[in-house]
CHARMM internal coordinates of N, CA and C (Angstrom, degrees):
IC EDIT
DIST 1 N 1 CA 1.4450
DIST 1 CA 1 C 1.5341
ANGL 1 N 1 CA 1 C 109.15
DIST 1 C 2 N 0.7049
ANGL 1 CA 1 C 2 N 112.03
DIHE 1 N 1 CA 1 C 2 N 127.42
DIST 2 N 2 CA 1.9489
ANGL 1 C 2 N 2 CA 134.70
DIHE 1 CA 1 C 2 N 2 CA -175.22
DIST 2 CA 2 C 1.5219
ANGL 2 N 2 CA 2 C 105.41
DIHE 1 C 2 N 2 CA 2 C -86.81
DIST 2 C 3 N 1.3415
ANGL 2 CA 2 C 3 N 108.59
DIHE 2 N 2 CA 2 C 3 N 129.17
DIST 3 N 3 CA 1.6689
ANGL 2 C 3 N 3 CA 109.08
DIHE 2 CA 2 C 3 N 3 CA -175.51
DIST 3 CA 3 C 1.4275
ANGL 3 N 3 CA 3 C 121.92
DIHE 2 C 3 N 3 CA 3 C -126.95
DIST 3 C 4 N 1.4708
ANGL 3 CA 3 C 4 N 82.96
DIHE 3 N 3 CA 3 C 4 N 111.99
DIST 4 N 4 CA 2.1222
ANGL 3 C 4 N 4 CA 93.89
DIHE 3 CA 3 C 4 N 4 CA -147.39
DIST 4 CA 4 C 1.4260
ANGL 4 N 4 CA 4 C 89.72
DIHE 3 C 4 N 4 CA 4 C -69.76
DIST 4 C 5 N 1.3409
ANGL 4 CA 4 C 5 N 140.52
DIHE 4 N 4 CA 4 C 5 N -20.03
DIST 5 N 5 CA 1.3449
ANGL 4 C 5 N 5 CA 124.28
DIHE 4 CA 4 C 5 N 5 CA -162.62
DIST 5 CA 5 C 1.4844
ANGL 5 N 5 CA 5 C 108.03
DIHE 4 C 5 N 5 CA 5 C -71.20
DIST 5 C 6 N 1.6026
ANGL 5 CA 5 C 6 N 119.65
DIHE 5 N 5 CA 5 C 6 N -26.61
DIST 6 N 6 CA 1.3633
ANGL 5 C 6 N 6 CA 112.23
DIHE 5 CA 5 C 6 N 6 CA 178.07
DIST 6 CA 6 C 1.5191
ANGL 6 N 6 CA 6 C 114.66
DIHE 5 C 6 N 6 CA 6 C -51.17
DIST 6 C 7 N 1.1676
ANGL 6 CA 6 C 7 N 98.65
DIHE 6 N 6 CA 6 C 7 N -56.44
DIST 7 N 7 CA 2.0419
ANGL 6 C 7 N 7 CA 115.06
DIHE 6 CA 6 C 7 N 7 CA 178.76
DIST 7 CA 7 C 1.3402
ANGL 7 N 7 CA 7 C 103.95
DIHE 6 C 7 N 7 CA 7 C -26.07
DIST 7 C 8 N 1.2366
ANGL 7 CA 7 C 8 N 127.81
DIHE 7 N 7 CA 7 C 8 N -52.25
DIST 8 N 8 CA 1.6449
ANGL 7 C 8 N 8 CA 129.20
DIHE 7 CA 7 C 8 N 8 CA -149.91
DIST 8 CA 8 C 1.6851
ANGL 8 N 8 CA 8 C 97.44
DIHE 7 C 8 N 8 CA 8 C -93.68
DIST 8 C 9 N 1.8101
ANGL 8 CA 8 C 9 N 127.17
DIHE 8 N 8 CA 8 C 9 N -17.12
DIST 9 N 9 CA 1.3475
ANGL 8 C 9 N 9 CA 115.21
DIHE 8 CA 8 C 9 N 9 CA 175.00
DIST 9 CA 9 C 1.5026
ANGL 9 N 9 CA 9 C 135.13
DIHE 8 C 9 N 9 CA 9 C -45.77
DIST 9 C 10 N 0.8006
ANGL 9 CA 9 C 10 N 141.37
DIHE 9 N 9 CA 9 C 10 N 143.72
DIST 10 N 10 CA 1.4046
ANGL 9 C 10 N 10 CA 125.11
DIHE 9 CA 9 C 10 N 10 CA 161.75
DIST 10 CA 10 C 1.3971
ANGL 10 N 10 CA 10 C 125.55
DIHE 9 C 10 N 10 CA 10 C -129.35
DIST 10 C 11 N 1.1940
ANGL 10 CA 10 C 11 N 113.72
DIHE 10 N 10 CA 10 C 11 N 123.59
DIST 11 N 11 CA 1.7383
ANGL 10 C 11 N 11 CA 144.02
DIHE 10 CA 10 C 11 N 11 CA -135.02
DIST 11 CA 11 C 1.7697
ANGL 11 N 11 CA 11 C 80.32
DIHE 10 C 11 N 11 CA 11 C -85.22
DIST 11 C 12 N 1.8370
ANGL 11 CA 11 C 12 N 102.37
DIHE 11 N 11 CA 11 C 12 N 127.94
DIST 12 N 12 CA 1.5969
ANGL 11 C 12 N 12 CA 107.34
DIHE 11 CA 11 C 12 N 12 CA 174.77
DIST 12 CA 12 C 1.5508
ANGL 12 N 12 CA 12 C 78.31
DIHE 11 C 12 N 12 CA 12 C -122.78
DIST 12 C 13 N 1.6080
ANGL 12 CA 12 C 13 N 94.82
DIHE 12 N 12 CA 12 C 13 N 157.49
DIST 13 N 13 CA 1.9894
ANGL 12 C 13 N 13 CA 117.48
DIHE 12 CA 12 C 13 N 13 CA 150.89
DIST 13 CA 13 C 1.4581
ANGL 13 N 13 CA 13 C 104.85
DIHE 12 C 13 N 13 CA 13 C -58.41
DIST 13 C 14 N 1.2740
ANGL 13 CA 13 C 14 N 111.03
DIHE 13 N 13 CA 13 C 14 N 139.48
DIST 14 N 14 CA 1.6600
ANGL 13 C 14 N 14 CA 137.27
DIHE 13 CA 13 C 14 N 14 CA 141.11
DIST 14 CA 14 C 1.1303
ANGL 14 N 14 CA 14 C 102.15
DIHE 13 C 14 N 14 CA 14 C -13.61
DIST 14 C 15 N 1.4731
ANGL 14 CA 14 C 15 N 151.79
DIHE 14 N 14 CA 14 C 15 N 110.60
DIST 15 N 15 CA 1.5953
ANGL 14 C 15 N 15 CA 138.82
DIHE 14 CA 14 C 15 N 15 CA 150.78
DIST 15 CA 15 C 1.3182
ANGL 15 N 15 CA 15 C 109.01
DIHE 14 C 15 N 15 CA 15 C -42.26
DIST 15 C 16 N 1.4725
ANGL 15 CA 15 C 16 N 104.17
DIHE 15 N 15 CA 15 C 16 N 149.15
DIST 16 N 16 CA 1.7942
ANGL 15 C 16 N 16 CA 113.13
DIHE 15 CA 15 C 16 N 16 CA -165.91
DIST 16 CA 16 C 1.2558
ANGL 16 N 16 CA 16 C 111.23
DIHE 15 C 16 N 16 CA 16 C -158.66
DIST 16 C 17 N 1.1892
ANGL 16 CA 16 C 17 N 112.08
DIHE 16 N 16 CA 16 C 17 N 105.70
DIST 17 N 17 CA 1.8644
ANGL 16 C 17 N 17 CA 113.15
DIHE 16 CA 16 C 17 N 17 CA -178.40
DIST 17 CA 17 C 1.7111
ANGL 17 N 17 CA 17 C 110.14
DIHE 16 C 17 N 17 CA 17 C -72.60
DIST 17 C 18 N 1.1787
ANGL 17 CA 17 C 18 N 111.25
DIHE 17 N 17 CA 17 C 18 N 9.67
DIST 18 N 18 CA 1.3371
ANGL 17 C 18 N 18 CA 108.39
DIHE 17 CA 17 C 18 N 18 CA -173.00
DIST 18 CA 18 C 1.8322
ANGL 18 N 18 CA 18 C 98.94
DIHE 17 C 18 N 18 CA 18 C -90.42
DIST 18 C 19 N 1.3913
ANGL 18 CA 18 C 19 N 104.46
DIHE 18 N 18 CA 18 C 19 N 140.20
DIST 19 N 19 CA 1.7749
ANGL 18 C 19 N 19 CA 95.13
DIHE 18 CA 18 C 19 N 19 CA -170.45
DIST 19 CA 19 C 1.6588
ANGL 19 N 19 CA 19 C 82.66
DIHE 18 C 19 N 19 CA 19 C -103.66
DIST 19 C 20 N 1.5373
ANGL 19 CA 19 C 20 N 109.20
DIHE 19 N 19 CA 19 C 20 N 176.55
DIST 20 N 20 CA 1.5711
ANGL 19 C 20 N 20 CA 125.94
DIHE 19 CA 19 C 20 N 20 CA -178.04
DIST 20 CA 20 C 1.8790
ANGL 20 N 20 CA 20 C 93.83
DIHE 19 C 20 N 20 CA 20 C -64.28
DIST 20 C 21 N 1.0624
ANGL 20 CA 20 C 21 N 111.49
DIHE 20 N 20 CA 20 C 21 N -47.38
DIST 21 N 21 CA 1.4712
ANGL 20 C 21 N 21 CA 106.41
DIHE 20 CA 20 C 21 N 21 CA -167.89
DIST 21 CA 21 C 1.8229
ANGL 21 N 21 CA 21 C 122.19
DIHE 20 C 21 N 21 CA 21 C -76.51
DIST 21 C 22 N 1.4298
ANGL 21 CA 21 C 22 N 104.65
DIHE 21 N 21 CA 21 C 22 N -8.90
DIST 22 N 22 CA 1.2481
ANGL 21 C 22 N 22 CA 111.27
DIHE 21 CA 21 C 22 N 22 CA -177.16
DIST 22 CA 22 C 2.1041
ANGL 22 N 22 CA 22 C 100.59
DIHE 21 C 22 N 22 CA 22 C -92.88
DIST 22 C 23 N 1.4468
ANGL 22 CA 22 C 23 N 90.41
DIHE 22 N 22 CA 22 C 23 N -27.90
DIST 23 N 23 CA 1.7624
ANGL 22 C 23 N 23 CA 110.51
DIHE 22 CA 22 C 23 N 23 CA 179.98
DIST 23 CA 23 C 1.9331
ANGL 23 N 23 CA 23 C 98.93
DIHE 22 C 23 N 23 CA 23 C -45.59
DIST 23 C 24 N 1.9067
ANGL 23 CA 23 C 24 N 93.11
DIHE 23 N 23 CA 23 C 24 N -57.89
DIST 24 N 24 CA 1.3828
ANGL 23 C 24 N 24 CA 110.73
DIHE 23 CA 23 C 24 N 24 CA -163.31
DIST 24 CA 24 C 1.6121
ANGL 24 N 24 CA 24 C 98.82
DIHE 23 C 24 N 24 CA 24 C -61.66
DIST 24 C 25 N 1.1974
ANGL 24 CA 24 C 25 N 124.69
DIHE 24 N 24 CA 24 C 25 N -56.46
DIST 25 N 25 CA 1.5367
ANGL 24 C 25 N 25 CA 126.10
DIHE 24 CA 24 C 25 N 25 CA -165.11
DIST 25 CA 25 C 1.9213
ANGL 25 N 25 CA 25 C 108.06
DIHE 24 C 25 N 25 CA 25 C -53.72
DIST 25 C 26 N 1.2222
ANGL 25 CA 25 C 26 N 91.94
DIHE 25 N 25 CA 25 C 26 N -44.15
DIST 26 N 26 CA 2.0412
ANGL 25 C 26 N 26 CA 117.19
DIHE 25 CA 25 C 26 N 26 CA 171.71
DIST 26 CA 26 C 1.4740
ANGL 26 N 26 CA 26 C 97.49
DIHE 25 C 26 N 26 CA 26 C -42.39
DIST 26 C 27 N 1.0073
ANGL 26 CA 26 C 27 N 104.08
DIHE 26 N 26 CA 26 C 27 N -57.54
DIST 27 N 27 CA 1.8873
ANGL 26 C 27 N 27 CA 109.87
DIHE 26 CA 26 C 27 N 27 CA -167.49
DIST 27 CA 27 C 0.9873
ANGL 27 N 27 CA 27 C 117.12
DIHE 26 C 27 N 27 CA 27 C -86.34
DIST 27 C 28 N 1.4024
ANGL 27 CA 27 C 28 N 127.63
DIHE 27 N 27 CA 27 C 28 N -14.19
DIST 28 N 28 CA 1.3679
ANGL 27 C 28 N 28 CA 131.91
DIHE 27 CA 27 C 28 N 28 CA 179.72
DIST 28 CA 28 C 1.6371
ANGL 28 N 28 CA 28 C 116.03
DIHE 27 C 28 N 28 CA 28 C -95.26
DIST 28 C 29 N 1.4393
ANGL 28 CA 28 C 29 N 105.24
DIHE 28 N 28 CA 28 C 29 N -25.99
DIST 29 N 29 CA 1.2685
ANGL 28 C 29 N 29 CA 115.75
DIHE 28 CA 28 C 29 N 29 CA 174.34
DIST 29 CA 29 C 1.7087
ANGL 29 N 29 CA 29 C 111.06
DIHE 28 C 29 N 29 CA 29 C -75.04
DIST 29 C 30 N 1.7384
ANGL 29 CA 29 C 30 N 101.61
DIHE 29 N 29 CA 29 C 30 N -34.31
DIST 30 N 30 CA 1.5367
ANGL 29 C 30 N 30 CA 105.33
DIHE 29 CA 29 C 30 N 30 CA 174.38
DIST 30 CA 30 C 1.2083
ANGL 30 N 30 CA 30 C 114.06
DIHE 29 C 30 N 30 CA 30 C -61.49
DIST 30 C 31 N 1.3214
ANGL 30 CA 30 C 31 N 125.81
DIHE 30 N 30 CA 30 C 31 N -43.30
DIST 31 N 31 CA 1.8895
ANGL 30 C 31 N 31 CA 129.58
DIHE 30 CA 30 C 31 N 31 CA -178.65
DIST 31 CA 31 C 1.2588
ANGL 31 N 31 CA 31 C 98.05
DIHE 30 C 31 N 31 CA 31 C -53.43
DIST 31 C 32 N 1.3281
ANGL 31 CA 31 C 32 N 121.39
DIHE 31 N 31 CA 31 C 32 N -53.95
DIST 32 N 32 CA 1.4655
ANGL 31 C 32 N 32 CA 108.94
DIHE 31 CA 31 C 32 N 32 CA -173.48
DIST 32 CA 32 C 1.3817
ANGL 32 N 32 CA 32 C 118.74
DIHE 31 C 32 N 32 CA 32 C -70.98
DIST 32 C 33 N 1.0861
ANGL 32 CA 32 C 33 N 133.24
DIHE 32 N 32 CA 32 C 33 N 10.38
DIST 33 N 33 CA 1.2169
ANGL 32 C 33 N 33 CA 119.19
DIHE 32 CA 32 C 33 N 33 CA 167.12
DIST 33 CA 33 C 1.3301
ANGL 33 N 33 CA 33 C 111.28
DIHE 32 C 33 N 33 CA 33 C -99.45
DIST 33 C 34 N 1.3759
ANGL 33 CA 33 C 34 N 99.63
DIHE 33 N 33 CA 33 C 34 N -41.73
DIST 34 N 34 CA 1.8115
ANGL 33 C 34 N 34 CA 108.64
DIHE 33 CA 33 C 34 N 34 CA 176.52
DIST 34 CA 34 C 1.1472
ANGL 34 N 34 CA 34 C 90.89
DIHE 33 C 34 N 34 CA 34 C -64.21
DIST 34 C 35 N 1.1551
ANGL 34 CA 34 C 35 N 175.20
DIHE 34 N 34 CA 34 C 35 N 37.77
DIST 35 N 35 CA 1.6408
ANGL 34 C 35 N 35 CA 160.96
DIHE 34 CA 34 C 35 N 35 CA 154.42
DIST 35 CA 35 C 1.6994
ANGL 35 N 35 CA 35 C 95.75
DIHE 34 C 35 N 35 CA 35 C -121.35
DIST 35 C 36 N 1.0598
ANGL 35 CA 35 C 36 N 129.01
DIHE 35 N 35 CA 35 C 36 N -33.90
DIST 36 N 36 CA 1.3972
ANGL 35 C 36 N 36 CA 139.13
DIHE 35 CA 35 C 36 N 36 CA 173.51
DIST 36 CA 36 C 1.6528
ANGL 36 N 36 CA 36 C 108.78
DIHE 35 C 36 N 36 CA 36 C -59.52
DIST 36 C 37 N 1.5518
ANGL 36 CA 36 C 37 N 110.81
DIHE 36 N 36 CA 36 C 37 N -47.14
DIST 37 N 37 CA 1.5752
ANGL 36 C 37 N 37 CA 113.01
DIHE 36 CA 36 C 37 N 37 CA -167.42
DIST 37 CA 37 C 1.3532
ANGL 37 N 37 CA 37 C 103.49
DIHE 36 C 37 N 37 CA 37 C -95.95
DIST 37 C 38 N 0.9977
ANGL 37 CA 37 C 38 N 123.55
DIHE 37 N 37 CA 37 C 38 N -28.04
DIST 38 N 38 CA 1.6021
ANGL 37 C 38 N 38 CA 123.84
DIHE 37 CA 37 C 38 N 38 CA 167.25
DIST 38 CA 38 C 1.9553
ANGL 38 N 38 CA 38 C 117.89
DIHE 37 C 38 N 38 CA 38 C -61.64
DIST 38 C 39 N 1.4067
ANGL 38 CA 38 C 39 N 87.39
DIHE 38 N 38 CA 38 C 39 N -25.37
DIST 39 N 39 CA 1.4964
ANGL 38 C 39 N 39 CA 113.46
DIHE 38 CA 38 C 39 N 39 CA 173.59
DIST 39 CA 39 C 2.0879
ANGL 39 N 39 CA 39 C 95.22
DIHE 38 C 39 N 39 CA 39 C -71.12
DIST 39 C 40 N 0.8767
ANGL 39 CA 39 C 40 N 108.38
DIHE 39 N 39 CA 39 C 40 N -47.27
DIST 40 N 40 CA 1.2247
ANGL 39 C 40 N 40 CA 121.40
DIHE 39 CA 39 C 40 N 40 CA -172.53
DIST 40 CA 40 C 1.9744
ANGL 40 N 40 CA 40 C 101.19
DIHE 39 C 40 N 40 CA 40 C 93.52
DIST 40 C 41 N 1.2068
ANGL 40 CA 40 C 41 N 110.70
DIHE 40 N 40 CA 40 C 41 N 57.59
DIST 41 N 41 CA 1.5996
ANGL 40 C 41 N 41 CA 118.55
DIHE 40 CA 40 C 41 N 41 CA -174.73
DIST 41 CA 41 C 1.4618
ANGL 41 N 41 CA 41 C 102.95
DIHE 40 C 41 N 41 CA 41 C -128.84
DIST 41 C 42 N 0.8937
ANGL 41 CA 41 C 42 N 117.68
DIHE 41 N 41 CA 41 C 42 N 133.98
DIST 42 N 42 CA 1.5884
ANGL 41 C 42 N 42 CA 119.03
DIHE 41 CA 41 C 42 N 42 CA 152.79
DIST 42 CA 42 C 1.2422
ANGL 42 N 42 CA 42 C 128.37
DIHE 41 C 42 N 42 CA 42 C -77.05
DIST 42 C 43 N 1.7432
ANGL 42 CA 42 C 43 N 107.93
DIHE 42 N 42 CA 42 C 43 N 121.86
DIST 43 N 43 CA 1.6819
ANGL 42 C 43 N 43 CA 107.12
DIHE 42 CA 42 C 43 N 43 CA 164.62
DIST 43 CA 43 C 1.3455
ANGL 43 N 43 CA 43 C 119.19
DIHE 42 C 43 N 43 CA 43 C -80.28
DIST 43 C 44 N 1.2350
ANGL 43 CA 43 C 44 N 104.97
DIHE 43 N 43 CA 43 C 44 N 139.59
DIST 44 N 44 CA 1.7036
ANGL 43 C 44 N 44 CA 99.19
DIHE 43 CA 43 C 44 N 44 CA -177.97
DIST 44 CA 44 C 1.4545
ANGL 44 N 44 CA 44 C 106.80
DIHE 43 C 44 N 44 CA 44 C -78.29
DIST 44 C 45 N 1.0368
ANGL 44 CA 44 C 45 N 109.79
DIHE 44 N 44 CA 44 C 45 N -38.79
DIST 45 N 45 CA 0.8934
ANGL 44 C 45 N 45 CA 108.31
DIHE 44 CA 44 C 45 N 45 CA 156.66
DIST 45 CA 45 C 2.1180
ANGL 45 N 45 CA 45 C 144.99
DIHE 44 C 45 N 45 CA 45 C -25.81
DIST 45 C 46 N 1.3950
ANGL 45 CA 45 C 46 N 99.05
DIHE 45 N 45 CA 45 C 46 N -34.28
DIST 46 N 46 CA 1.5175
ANGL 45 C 46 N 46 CA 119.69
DIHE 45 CA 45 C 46 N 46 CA 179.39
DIST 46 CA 46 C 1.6658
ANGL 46 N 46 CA 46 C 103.20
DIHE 45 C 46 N 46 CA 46 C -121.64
DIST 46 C 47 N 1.5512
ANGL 46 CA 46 C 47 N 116.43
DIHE 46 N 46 CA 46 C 47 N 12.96
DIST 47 N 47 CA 1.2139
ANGL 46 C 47 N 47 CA 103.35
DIHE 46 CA 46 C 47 N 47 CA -160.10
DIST 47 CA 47 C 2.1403
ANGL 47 N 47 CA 47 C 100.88
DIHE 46 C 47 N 47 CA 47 C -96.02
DIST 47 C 48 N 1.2204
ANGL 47 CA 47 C 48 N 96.92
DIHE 47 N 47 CA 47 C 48 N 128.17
DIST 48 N 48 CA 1.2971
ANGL 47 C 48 N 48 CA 124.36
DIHE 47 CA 47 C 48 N 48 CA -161.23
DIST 48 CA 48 C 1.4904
ANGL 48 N 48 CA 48 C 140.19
DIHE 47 C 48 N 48 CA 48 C 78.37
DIST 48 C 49 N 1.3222
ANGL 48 CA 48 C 49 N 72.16
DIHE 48 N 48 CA 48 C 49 N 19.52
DIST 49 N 49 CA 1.8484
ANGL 48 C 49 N 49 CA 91.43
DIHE 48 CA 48 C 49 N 49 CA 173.04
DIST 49 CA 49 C 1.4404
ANGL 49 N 49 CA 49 C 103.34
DIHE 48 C 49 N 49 CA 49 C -85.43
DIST 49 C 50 N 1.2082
ANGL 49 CA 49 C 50 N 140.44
DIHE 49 N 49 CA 49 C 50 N -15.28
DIST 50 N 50 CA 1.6740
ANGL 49 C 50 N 50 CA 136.00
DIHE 49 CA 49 C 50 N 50 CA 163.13
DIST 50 CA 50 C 1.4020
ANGL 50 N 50 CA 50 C 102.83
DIHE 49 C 50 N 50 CA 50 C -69.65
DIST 50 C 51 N 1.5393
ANGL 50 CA 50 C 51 N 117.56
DIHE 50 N 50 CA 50 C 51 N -63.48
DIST 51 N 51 CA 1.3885
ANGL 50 C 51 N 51 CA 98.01
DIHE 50 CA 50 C 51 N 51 CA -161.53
DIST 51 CA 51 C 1.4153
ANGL 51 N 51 CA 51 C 120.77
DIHE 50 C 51 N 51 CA 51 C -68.81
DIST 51 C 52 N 1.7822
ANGL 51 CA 51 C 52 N 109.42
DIHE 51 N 51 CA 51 C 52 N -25.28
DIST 52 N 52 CA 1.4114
ANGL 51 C 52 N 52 CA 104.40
DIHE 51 CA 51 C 52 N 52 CA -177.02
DIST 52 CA 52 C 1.7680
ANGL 52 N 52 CA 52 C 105.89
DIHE 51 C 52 N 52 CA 52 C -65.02
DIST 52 C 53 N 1.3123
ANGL 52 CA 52 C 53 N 128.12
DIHE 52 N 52 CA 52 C 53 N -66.71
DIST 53 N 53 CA 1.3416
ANGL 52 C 53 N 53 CA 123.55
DIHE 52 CA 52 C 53 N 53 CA 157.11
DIST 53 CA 53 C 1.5444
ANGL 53 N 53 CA 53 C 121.97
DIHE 52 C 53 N 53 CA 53 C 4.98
DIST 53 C 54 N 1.9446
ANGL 53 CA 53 C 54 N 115.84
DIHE 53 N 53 CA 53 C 54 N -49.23
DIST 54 N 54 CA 1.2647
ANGL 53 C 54 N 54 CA 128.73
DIHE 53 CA 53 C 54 N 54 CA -134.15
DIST 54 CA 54 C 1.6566
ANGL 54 N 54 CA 54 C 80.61
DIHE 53 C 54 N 54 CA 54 C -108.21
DIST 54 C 55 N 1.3649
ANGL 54 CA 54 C 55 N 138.02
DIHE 54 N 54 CA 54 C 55 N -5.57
DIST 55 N 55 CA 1.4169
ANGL 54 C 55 N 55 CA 140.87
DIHE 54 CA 54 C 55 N 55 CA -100.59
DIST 55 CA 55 C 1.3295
ANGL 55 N 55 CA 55 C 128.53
DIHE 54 C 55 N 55 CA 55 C -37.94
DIST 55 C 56 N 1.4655
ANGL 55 CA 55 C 56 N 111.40
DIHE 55 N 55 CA 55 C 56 N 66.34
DIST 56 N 56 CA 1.3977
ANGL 55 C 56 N 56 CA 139.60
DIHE 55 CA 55 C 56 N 56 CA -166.08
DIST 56 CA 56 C 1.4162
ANGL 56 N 56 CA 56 C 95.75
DIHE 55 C 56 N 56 CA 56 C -96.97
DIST 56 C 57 N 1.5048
ANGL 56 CA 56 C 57 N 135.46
DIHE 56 N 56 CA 56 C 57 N 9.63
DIST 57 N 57 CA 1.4871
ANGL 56 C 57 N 57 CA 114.08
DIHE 56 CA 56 C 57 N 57 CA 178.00
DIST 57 CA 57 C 1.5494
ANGL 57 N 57 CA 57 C 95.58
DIHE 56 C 57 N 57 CA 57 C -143.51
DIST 57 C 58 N 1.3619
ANGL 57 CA 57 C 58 N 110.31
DIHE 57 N 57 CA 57 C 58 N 142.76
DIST 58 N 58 CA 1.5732
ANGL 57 C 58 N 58 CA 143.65
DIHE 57 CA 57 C 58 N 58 CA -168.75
DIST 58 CA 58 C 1.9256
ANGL 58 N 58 CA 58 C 107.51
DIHE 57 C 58 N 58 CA 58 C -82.18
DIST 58 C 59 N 1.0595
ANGL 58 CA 58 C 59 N 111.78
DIHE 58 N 58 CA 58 C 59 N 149.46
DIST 59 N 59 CA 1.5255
ANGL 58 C 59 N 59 CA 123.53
DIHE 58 CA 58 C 59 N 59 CA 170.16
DIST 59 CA 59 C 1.5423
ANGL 59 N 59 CA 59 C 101.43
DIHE 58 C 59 N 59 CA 59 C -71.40
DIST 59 C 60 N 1.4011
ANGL 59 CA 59 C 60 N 129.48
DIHE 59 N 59 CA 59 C 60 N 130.79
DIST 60 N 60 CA 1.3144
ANGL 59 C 60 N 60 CA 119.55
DIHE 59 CA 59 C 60 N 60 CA 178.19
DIST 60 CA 60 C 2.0923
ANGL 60 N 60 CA 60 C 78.63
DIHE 59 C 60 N 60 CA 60 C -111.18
DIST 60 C 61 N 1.1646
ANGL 60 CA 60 C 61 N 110.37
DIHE 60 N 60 CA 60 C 61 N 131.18
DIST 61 N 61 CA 1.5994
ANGL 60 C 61 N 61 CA 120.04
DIHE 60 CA 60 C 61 N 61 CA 178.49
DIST 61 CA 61 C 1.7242
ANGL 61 N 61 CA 61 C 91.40
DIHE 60 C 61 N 61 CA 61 C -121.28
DIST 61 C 62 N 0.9347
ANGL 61 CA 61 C 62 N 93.25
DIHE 61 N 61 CA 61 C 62 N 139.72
DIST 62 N 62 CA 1.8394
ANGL 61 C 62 N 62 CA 116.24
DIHE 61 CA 61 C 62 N 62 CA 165.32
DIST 62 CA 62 C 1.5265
ANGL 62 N 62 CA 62 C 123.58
DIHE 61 C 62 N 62 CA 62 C -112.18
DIST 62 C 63 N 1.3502
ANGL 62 CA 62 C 63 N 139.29
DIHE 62 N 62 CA 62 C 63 N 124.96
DIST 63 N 63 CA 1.5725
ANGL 62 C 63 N 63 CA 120.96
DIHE 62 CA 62 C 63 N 63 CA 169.18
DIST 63 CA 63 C 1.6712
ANGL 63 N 63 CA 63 C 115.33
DIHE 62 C 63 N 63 CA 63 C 54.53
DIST 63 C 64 N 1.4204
ANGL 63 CA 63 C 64 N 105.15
DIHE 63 N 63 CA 63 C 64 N 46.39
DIST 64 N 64 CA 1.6291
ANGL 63 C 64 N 64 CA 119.76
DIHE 63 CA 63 C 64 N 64 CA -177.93
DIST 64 CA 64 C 1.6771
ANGL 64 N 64 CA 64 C 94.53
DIHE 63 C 64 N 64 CA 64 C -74.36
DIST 64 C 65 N 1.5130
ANGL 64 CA 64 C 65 N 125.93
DIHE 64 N 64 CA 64 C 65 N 101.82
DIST 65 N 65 CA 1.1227
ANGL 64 C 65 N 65 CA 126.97
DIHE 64 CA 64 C 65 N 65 CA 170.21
DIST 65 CA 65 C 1.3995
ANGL 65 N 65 CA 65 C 100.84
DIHE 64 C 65 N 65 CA 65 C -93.83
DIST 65 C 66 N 2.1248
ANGL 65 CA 65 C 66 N 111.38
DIHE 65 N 65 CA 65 C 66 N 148.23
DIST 66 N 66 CA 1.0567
ANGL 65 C 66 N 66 CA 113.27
DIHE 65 CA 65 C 66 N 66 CA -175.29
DIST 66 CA 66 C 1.7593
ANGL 66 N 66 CA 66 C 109.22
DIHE 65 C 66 N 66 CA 66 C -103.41
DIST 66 C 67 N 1.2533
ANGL 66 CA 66 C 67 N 108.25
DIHE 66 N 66 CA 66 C 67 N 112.84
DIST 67 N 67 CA 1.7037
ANGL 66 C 67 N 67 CA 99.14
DIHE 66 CA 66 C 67 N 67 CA -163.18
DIST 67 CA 67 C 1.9048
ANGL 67 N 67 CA 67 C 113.59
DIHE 66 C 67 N 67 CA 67 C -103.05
DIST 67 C 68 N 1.1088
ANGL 67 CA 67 C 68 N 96.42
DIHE 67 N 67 CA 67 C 68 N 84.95
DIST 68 N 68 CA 1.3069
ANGL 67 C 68 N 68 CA 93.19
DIHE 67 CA 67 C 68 N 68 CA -176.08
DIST 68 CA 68 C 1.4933
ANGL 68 N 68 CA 68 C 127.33
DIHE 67 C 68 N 68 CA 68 C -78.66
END
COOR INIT
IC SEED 1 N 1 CA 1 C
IC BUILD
């Protein structure tokens, strides 16, 4: 059985709060980091984003009050 209702759909994009110009700044900020680590430099920008990823780095908490 053939299902004519598909035929008549019409296919939208994913909604996306991301605008074209926030896309460009995203990607431009990414080159520079990849051009930084290939540099063998750290961006401070990206810095601990490996280990957390890797999850090689700990919560440092200070003055953890218990508020019940």
């Amino acid at each position: 059985m053939v299902d004519h209702k598909r035929d008549d759909m019409t296919v939208v994009p994913i909604p996306s709060s991301e605008t074209e110009a926030e896309h460009r700044r995203v990607r431009s900020s990414n080159d520079l980091d990849q051009k930084l680590e290939r540099e063998g430099k750290r961006s401070r920008h990206n810095e601990g984003y490996d280990e957390a990823a890797d999850g090689k780095t700990q919560s440092k908490l200070e003055n953890v009050i218990d508020e019940d």
